[in-house]
C-alpha positions as CSV (number, residue, x, y, z in Angstrom):
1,X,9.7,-34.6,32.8
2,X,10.7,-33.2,36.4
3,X,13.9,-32.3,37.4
4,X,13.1,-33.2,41.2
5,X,11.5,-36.4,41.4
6,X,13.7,-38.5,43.4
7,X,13.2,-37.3,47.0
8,X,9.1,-37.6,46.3
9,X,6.7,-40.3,46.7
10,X,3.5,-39.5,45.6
11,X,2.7,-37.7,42.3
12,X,1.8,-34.0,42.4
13,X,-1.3,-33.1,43.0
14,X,-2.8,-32.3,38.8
15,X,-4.2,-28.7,40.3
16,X,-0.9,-28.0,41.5
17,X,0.9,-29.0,38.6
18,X,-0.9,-26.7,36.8
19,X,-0.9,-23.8,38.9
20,X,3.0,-24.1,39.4
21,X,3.8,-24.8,36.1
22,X,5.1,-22.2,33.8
23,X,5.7,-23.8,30.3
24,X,2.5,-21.5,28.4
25,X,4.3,-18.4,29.0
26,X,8.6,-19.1,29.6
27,X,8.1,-20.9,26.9
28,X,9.0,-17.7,25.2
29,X,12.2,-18.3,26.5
30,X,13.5,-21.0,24.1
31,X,15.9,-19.2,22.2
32,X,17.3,-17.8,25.1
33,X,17.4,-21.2,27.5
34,X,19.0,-22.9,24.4
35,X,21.7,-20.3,23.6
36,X,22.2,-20.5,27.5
37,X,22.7,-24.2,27.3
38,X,25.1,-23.9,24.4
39,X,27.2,-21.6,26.2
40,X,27.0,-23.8,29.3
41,X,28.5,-26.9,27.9
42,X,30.9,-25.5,25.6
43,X,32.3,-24.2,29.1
44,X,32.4,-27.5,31.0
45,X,34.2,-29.3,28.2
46,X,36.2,-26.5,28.3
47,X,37.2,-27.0,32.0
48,X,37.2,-30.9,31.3
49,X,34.0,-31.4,32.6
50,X,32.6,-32.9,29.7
51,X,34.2,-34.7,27.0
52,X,34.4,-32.9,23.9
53,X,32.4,-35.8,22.0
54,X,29.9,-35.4,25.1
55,X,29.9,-31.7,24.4
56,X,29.2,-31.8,20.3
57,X,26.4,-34.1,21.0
58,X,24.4,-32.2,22.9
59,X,24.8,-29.1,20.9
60,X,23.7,-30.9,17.8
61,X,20.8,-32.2,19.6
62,X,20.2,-28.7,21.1
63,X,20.8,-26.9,17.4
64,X,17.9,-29.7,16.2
65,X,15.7,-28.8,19.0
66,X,15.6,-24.8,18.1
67,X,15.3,-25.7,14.7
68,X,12.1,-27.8,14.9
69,X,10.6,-25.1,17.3
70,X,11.3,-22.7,15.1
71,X,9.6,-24.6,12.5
72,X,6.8,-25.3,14.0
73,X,7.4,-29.3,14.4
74,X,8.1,-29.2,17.8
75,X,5.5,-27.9,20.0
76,X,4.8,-26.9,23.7
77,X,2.2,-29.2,24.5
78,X,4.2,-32.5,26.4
79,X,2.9,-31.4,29.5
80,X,6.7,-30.2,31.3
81,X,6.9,-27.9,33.9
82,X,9.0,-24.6,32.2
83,X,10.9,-24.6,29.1
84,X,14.0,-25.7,30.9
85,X,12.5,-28.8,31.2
86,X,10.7,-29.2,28.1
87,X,14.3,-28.6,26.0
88,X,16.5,-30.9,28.7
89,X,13.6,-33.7,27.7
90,X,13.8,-33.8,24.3
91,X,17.2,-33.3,24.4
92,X,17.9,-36.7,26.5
93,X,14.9,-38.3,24.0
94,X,17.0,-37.4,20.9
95,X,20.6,-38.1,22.3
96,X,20.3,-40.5,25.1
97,X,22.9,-40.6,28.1
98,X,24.6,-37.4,27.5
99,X,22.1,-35.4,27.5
100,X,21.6,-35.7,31.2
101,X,24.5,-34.1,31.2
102,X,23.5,-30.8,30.4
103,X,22.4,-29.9,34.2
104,X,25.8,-30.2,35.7
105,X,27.0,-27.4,37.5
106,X,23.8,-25.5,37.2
107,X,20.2,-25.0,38.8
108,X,16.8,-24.2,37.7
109,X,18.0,-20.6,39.4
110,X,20.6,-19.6,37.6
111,X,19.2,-20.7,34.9
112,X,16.1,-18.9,34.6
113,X,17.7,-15.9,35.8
114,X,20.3,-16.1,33.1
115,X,17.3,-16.5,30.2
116,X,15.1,-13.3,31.7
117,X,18.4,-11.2,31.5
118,X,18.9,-12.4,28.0
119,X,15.5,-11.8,26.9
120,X,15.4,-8.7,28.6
121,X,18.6,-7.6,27.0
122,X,17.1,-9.0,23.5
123,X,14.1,-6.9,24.5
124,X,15.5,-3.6,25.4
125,X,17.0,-3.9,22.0
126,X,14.5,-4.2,20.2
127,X,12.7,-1.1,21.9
128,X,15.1,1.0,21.1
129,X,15.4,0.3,17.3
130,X,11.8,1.5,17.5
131,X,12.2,4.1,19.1
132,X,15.1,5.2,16.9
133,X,12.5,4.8,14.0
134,X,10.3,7.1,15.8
135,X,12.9,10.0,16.3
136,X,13.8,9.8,12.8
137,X,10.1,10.3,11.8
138,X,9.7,12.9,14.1
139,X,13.1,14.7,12.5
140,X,11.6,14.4,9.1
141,X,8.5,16.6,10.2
142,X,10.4,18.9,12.1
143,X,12.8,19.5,9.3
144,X,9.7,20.5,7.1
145,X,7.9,22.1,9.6
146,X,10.5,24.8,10.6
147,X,7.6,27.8,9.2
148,X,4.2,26.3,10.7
149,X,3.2,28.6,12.9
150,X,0.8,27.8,15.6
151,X,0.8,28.5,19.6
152,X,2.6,27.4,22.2
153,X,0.3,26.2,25.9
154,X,0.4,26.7,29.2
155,X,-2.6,25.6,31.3
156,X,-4.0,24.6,28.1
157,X,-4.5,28.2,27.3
158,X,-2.5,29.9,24.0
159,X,0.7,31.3,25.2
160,X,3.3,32.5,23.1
161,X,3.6,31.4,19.0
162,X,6.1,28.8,18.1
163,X,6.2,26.3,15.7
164,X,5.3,22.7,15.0
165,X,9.2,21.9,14.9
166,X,9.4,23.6,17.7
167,X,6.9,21.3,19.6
168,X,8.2,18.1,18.0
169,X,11.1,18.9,19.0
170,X,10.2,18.6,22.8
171,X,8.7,15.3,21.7
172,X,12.4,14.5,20.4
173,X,14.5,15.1,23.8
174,X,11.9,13.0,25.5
175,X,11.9,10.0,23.6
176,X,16.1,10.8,23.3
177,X,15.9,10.4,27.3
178,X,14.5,7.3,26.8
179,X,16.7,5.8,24.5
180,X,19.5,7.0,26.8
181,X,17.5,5.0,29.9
182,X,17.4,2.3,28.0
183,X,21.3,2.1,26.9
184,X,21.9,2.7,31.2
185,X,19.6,-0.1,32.1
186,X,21.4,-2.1,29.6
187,X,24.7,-1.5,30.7
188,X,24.3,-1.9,34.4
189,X,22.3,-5.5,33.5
190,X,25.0,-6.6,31.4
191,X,26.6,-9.5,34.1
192,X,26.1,-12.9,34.0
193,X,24.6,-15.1,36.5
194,X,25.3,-18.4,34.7
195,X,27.2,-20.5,37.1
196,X,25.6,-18.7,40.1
197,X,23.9,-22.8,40.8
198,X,20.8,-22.4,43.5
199,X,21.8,-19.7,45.3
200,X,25.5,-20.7,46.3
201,X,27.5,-21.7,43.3
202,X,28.8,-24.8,42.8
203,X,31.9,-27.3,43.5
204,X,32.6,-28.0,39.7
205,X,35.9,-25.7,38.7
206,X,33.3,-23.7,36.2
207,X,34.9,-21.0,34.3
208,X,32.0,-18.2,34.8
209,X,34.1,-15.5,32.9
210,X,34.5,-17.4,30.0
211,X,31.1,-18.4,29.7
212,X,29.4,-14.8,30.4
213,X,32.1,-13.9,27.3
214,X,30.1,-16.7,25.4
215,X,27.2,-14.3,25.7
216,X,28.2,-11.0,25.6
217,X,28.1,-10.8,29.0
218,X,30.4,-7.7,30.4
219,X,31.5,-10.2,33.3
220,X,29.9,-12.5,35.5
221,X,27.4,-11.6,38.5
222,X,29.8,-11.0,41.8
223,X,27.3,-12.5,44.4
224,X,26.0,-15.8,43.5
225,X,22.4,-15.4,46.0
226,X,22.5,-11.7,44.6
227,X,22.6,-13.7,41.1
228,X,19.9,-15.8,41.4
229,X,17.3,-13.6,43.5
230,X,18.0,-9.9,41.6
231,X,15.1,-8.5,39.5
232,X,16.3,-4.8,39.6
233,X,16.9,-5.0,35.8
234,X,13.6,-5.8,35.0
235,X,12.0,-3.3,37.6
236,X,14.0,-0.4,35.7
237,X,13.0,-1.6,32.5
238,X,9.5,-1.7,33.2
239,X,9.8,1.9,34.9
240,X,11.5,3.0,31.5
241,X,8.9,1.2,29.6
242,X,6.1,3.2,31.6
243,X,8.0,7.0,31.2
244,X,8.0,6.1,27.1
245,X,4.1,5.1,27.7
246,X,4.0,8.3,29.1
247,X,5.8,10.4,26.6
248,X,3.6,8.5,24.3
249,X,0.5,9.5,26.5
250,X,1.3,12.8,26.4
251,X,2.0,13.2,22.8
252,X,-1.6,11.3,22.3
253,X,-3.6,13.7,24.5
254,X,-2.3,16.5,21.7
255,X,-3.1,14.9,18.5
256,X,-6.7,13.5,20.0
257,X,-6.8,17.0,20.9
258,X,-5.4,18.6,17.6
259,X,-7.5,16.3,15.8
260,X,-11.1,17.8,17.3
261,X,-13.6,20.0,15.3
262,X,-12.5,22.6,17.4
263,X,-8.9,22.5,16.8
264,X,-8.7,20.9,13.2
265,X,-4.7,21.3,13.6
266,X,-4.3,17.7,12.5
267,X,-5.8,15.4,10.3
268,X,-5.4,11.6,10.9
269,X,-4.6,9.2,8.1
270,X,-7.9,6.7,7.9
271,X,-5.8,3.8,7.8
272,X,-5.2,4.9,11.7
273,X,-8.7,5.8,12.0
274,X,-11.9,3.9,13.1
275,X,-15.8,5.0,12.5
276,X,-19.0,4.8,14.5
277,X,-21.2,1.9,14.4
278,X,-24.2,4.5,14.7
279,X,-23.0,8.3,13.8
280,X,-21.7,7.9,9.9
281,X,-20.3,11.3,10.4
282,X,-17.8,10.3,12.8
283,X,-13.7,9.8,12.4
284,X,-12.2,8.7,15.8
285,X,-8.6,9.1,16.8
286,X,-8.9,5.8,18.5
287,X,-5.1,4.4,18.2
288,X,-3.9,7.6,19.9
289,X,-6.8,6.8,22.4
290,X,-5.7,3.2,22.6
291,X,-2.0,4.1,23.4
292,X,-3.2,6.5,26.1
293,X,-5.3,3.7,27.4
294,X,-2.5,0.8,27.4
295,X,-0.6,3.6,29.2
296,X,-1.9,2.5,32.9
297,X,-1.5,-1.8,31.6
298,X,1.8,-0.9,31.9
299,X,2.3,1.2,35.0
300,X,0.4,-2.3,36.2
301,X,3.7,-4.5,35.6
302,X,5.7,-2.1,36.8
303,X,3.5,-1.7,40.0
304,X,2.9,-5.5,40.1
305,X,6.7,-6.7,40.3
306,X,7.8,-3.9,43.1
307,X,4.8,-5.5,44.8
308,X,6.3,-9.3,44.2
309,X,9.7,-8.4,45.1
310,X,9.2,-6.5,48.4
311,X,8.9,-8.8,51.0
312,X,11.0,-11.0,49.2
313,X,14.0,-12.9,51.4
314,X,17.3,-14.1,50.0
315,X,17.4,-16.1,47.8
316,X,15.3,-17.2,45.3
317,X,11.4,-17.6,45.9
318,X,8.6,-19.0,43.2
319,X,7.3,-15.5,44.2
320,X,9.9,-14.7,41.4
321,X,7.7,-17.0,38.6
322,X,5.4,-13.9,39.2
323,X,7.9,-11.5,37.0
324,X,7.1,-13.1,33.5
325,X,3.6,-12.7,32.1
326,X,2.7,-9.1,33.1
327,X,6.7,-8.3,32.0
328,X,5.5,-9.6,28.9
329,X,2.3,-8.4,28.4
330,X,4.5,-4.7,29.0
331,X,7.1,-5.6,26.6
332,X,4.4,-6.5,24.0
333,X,2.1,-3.2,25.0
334,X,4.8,-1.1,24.1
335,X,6.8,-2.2,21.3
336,X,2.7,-2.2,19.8
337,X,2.4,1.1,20.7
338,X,5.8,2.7,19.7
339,X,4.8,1.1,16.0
340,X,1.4,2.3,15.6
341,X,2.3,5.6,17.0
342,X,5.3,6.2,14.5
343,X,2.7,5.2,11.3
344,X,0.0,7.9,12.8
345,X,2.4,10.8,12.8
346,X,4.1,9.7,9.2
347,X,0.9,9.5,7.7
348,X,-0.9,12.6,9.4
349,X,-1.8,15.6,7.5
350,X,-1.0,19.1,9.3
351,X,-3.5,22.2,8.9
352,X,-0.7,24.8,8.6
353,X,-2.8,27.2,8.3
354,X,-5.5,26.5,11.3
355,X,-2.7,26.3,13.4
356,X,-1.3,29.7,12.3
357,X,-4.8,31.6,12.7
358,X,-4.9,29.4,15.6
359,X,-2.0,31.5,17.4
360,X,-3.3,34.7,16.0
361,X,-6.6,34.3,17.5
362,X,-4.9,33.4,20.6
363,X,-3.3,36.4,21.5
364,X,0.0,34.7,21.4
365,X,1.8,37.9,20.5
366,X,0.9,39.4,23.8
367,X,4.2,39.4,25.2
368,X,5.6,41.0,21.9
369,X,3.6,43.8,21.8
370,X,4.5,44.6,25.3
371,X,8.6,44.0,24.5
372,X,7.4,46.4,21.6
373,X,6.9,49.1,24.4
374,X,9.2,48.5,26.7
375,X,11.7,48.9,23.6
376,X,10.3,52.4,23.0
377,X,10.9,53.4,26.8
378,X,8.0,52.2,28.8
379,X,8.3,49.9,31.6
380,X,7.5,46.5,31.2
381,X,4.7,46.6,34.0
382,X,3.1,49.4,32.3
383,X,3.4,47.8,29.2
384,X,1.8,44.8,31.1
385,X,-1.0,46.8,32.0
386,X,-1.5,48.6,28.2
387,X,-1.5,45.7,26.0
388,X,-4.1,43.7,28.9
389,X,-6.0,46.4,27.9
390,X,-5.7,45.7,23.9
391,X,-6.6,42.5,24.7
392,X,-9.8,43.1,26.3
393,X,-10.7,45.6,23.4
394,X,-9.7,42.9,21.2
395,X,-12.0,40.9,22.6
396,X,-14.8,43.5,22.9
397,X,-14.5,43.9,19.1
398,X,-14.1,40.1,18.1
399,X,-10.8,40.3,16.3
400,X,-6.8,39.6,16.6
401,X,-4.4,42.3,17.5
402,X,-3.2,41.7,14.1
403,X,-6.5,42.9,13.0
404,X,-7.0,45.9,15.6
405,X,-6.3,49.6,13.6
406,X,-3.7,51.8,14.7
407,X,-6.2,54.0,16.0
408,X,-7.0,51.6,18.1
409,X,-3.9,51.1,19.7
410,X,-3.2,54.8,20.1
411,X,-6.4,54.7,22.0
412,X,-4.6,52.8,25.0
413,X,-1.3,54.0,24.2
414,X,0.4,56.8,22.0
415,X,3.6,55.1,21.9
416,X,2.5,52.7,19.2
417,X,3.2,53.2,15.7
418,X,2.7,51.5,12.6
419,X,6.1,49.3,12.7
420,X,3.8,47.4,15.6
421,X,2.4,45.1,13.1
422,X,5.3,43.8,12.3
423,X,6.5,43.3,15.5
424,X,3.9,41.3,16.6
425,X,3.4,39.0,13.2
426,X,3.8,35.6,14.2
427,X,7.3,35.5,12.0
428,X,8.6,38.3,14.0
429,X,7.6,37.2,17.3
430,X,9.0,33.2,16.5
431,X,12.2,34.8,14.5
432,X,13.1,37.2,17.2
433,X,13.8,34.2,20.0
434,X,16.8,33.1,19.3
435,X,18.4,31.8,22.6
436,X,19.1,27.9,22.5
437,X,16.5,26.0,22.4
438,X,14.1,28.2,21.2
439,X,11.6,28.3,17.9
440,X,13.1,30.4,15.8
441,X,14.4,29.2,12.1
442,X,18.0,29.9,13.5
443,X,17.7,28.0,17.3
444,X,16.0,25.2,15.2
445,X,18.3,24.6,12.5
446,X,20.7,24.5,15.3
447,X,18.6,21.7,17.2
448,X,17.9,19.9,14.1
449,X,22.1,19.9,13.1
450,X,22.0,18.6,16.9
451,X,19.5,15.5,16.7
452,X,21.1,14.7,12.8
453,X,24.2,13.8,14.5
454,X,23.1,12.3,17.6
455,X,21.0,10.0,15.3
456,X,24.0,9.2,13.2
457,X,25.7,8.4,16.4
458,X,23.5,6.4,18.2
């Protein structure tokens, strides 16, 4: 069925009928267009534009059409243009006259806009339970994670000890950030363009606030060619959708890292594992590589719509049919990713103490056993200077600075003493930073109090 035939003569060309129709993938948007509908006509028999019998027969017949697509008995295969279409034919097959009715008052424009918001909004929803799932996973190891030792990076080279809470915890503010984006986006999206017609609204006394109430709509849209032609929502979404990518990214890069012969910090579950179809020996990380891979599909969308929408005049444009698919394909990408990633990290086994000999071996405690000096009464610079030397003697000798003798260490300097070993254990040196925000048990249990009630909160 078309919703334009009158003004033409000849049929459309089959090649362009395919290329402009977009049933295979709006028709995603069947929930959405119907619930849309619902709303629609409850509103004009409200404003006594439809009668009330006219409007409880085409909700019945809509109510029958989401059923049977639910169920599987109705399917997309009749050959119409977009799902607004496809539902406004079977709805005037099932219920006859009125259901021609169900256009009035509205275009094509406003309509699609109104179902993209809505699954959008449905969307961002659904991202964000995820994502909730995944800070409460990442709580649970931080909480029993507040003792493993292991070092801090910079440059990729061992910095300073801290512990695996610690870094979690990083993980934890990020993907908070993201939740917040998320709620932001949502907020700012939440107006209705419903009622908004083609691009200049229409002469039928619609009641646009009451319907945007219908669906939880903050207000209806202000500017009805703003309405019909704005895809900011979706642009920020799939910019939020590519910073959680690249938290997740990031966080991938570690554990693909952690999970090397080298490293051994990590062990990954094999039920998030894959093999080698030559090399029996091998255990691949290959979810936390496929995540860092799907990383740049999604960037694509996001690059792919600010390409669409630049050159774009007021108001609407087909250009706009172009949001959909790759906005999907993100949608999907992610929601994928943020599940697989949280079942990696719950069922990963951490090398407590590979990390902790990890940070020892490091020289992490560096920078304590030069506060250890400056505390006795030598300048920090000259404490730079003395422990650089440990360190090189350290290395000379093949050992920690936990495992150089006190001899040793009266060699560069006499200042040291014997208490020097327990400044510079990796308890000590974690224990010792307690400003806010930093790894020690204290500054933790704080930022762990912290993310308990922001969870219960939000």
């Amino acid at each position: 069925m078309k919703l334009w035939g009158g003004r033409f003569t000849k049929e459309i060309n089959e090649l362009v009928n395919h290329f402009n129709a977009s049933l295979p993938f709006d028709c995603r948007f069947y929930a959405q267009d119907i619930r849309g509908s619902i709303a629609h006509v409850t509103m004009l028999a409200k404003s006594g534009i439809l009668t009330n019998d006219e409007r409880d027969q085409i909700i019945s017949g809509l109510t029958g059409i989401l059923s049977d697509i639910n169920s599987g008995t109705l399917k997309f295969d009749d050959g119409s243009e977009d799902i607004h279409s496809f539902v406004e034919a079977h709805l005037i097959e099932r219920i006859g006259e009125a259901g021609k009715k169900l256009h009035t008052g509205r275009s094509r424009n406003d309509q699609v806009a109104l179902d993209m918001k809505l699954y959008t909004r449905d969307e961002i929803d659904e991202t964000d339970g995820l994502l909730k799932t995944l800070l409460e996973e990442l709580l649970t190891i931080m909480k029993a994670n507040l003792d493993t030792f292991m070092p801090g990076f910079t440059h990729l080279q061992k910095a300073q000890p801290i512990t695996l809470a610690h870094h979690f915890g990083a993980y934890f503010e990020m993907f908070r950030r993201d939740r917040s984006r998320l709620a932001d986006i949502r907020r700012r999206m939440n107006t209705c363009p419903l009622g908004a017609g083609a691009l200049a609204g229409t002469t039928y006394p619609l009641d646009r606030e009451y319907t945007a109430s219908l669906l939880e709509f903050d207000c209806a849209t202000v500017n009805s060619m703003d309405s019909v032609s704005d895809r900011d929502y979706l642009i920020e979404y799939l910019d939020a959708l590519s910073i959680i990518m690249m938290h997740l990214s990031r966080f991938c890069e570690e554990i693909i890292t952690w999970n090397t012969n080298e490293y051994q910090f990590v062990e990954i579950d094999d039920s998030y594992s894959t093999g080698s179809s030559i090399m029996p020996q091998k255990k691949n990380p290959d979810i936390a590589e496929l995540i860092r891979g799907k990383t740049g599909r999604v960037y694509g969308a996001l690059v792919s719509l600010l390409t669409t929408m630049k050159g774009l005049p007021l108001a609407y444009n087909k250009d706009m049919q172009e949001d959909k698919e790759m906005a999907f394909d993100a949608f999907d990408t992610v929601k994928g990713c943020i599940g697989l990633f949280t079942g990696m990290i719950a069922s990963m086994t951490f090398r407590k103490d590979r990390m902790e000999a990890s940070a020892k071996n490091g020289f992490t405690n560096a920078t304590d056993a030069a506060d250890y000096l400056v505390n006795h009464g030598v300048a920090f610079r000259d404490a730079h200077g003395i422990v650089g030397q440990l360190v090189l003697l350290c290395i000379d000798k093949n050992c920690s600075l936990d495992e150089l003798s006190l001899d040793a260490y009266r060699s560069i300097s006499p200042v040291f003493d014997e208490d020097i070993y327990d400044a510079i254990s990796m308890k000590t040196c974690v224990e010792k930073r307690l400003t806010k925000g930093a790894p020690s048990r204290t500054s933790m249990e704080a930022q762990i109090a912290f993310c308990e009630k922001y969870l219960l909160e939000n």
